[in-house]
N, C-alpha and C positions, 0 to 999 in steps of 0.2 A: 504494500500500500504506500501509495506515494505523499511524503510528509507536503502538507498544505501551510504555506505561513502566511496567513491573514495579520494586516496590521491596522487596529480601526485607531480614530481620533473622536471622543464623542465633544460636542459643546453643548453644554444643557441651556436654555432659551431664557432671559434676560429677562427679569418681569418690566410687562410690559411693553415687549416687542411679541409679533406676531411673523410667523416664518412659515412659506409657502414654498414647494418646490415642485414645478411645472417642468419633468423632463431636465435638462443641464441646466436650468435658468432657475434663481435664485432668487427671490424677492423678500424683504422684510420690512415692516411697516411698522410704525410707533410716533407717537406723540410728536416725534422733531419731525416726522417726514418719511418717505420710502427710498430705498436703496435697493436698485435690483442689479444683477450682477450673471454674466454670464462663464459656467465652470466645465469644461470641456476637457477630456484627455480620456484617452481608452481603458486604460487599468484602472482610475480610479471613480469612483462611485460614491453618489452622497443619497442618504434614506432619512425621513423623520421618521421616528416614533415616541410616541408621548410627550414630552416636551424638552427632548433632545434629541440634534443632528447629528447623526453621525456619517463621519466621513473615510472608508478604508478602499484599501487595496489588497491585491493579494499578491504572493511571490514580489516583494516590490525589489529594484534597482533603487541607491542610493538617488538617485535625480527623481523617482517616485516617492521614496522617502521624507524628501526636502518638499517636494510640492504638498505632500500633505498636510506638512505643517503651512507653508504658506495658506494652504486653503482654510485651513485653519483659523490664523491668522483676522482672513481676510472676513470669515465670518462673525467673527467675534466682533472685529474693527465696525462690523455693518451693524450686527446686537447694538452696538456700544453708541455708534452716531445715530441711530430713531430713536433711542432713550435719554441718552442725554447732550449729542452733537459736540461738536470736535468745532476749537478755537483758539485761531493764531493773531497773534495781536503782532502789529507792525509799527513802527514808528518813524516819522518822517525828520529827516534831520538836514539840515542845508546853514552853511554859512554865510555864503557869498550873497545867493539870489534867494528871495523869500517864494520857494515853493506851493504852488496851490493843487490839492487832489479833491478831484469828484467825481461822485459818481452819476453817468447816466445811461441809463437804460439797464444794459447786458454790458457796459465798458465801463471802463476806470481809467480818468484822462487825468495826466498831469501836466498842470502847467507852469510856465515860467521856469523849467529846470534849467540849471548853468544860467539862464538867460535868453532863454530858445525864445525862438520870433512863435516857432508853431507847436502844439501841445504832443504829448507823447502818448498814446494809448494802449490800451490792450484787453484782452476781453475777459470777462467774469464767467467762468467755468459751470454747469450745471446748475444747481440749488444755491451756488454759496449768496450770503448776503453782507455786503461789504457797508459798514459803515466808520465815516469820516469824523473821529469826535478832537478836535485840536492839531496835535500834534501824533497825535493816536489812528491806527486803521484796525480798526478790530471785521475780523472776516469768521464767519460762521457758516455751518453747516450739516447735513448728516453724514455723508463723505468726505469721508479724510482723503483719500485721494484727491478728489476735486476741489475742494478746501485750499490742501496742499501747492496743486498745481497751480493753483491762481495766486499763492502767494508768490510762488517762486515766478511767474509772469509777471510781476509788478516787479522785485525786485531785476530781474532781466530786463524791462522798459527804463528805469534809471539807470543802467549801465552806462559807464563815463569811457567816454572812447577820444582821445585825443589830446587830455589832459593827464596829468601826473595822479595817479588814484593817491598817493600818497598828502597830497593837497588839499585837490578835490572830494574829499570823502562827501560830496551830498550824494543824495538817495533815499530811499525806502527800504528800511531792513526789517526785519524778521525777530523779535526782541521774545516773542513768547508763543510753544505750540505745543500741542496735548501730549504729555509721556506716555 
């Protein structure tokens, strides 16, 4: 009889999140918002029962090993942003030219950076919600990913290209985000 090594990973459900599994697609819903998320790979496999997901594979290779855990990870991270939402706080800082950020629509324009004649933009990812309080960008959302990614666009739009960074330190940085 030939030895079977099944490896599961269970994550037990968040109270207060609600977790749906349609096929590879992953959805979870809670008070901040929904997060659906698509999990595809052939050996591994995700099941609800009761009110935890489990997610295993069988005979796994080390690179099936690792994705486990990321799927892992990833679900927990999703549990974690519709109950209680995931927030990076940013801070604007300029010495030269007195810096203006706002927001409109689905963008986040800055103006007056270095001294620019024209504004700098970039776009606000998914669900997040970006607000401008002072000198403060506090950005929120149920996705950490997308959260994520939009912080790091903002701080990529004040990139200083031309000038000595060591000078010019204005910009938009990144001061605070969810451990």
């Amino acid at each position: 009889m030939p030895k079977t090594n099944e490896v599961k990973r269970v994550v037990p459900f968040v109270q207060g999140s609600k977790v749906k599994l349609d096929g590879r697609r992953l959805e979870v819903s809670g008070k901040k918002g929904v997060v659906k998320r698509e999990f595809s790979h052939p050996k591994l496999k995700m099941t609800i029962a009761g009110n935890e997901l489990t997610v295993s594979t069988m005979n796994p290779s080390r690179k099936e090993l690792a994705l486990l855990g990321t799927w892992e990870a990833h679900v927990k991270n999703m549990m974690r942003g519709v109950t209680e939402g995931f927030m990076y706080k940013m801070k604007i800082v300029y010495a030269h030219f007195p810096m203006k950020a706002i927001v409109k629509g689905k963008e986040f324009v800055i103006e007056n950076f270095l001294g620019e004649k024209f504004p700098r933009s970039t776009d606000i990812i998914g669900d997040t919600k970006v607000q401008v309080k002072a000198e403060i960008v506090e950005l929120t959302g149920p996705n950490v990913e997308e959260v994520g990614q939009t912080a790091a666009n903002i701080e990529r739009a004040c990139r200083i290209r031309g000038f000595d960074p060591r000078v010019f330190q204005d910009g938009i940085y990144i001061i605070e985000k969810p451990s």
